[in-house]
C-alpha positions in Angstrom: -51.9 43.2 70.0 -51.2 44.1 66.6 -52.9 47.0 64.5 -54.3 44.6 61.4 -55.6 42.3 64.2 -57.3 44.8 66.2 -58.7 46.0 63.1 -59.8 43.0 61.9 -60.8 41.1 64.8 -58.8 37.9 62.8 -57.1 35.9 66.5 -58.4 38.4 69.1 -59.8 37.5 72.2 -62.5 38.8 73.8 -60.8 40.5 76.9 -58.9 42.6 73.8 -59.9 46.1 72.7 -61.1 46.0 68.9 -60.6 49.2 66.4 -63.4 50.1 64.2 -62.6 50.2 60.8 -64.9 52.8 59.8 -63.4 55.6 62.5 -60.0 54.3 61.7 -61.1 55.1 57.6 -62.4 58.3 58.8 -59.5 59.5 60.9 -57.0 58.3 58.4 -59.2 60.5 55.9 -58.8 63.4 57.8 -55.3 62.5 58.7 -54.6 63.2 55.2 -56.6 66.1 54.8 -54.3 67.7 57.5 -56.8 68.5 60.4 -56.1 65.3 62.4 -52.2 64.5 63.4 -50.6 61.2 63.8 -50.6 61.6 67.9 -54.1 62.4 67.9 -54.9 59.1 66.0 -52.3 57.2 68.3 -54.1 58.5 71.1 -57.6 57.9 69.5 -57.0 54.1 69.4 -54.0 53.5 72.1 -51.8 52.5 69.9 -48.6 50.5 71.6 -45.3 50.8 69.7 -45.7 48.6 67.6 -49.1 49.4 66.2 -47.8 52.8 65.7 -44.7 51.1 63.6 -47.5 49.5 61.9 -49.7 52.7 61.6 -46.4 55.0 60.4 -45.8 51.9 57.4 -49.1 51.9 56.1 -49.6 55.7 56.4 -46.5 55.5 53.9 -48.2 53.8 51.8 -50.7 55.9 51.4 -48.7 59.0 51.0 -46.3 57.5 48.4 -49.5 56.8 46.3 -49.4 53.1 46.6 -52.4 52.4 47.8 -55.9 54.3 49.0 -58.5 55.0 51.8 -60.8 53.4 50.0 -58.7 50.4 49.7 -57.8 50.2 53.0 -61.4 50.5 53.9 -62.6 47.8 52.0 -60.2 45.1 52.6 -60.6 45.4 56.2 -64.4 44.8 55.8 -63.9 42.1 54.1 -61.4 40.4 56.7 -63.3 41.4 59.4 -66.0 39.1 57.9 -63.1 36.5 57.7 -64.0 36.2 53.8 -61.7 35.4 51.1 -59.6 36.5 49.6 -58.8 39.0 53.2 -59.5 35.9 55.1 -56.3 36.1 57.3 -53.9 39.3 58.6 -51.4 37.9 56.4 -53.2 38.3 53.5 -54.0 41.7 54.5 -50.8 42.9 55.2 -49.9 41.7 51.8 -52.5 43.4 49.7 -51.6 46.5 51.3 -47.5 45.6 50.9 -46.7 46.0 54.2 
């Protein structure tokens, strides 16, 4: 399953294994802060290989300046209550130019 579905909950089924936003927020937060490492928040969440492509792109994003936590943290509220404009993963994955 894919990282922006699991995180949104946008075409999961039930038997699959949802990410909060808020601890993802917070570990990214202290991801950045240095006191949390990227295997640590792979392990947090079980991140497959491709989630962790997906976690390494938008990571870069955020390091390069390009977009914020608090971005990040809001539009995934807002598509995990499947409203616009964040209504769909595509959407998400191109406000946050990934």
């Amino acid at each position: 399953m894919p990282l922006y579905e699991r995180l949104t909950g946008i075409g999961m089924t039930s038997a699959e294994t949802r990410i909060s936003i808020h601890a993802f927020y917070a570990l990214l937060t202290e991801r950045k802060r240095g006191s949390v490492s990227n295997a640590q928040v792979i392990s947090a969440f079980n991140l497959n290989a491709g989630e962790q492509t997906e976690l390494t792109t938008l990571v870069a994003r955020v390091t390069a300046g390009s977009l914020t936590g608090p971005e990040i943290h809001e539009v995934l509220i807002i598509a995990e209550a499947k409203l616009a404009p964040f209504d769909s993963v595509a959407l998400v994955k191109s406000r946050f130019g990934v």
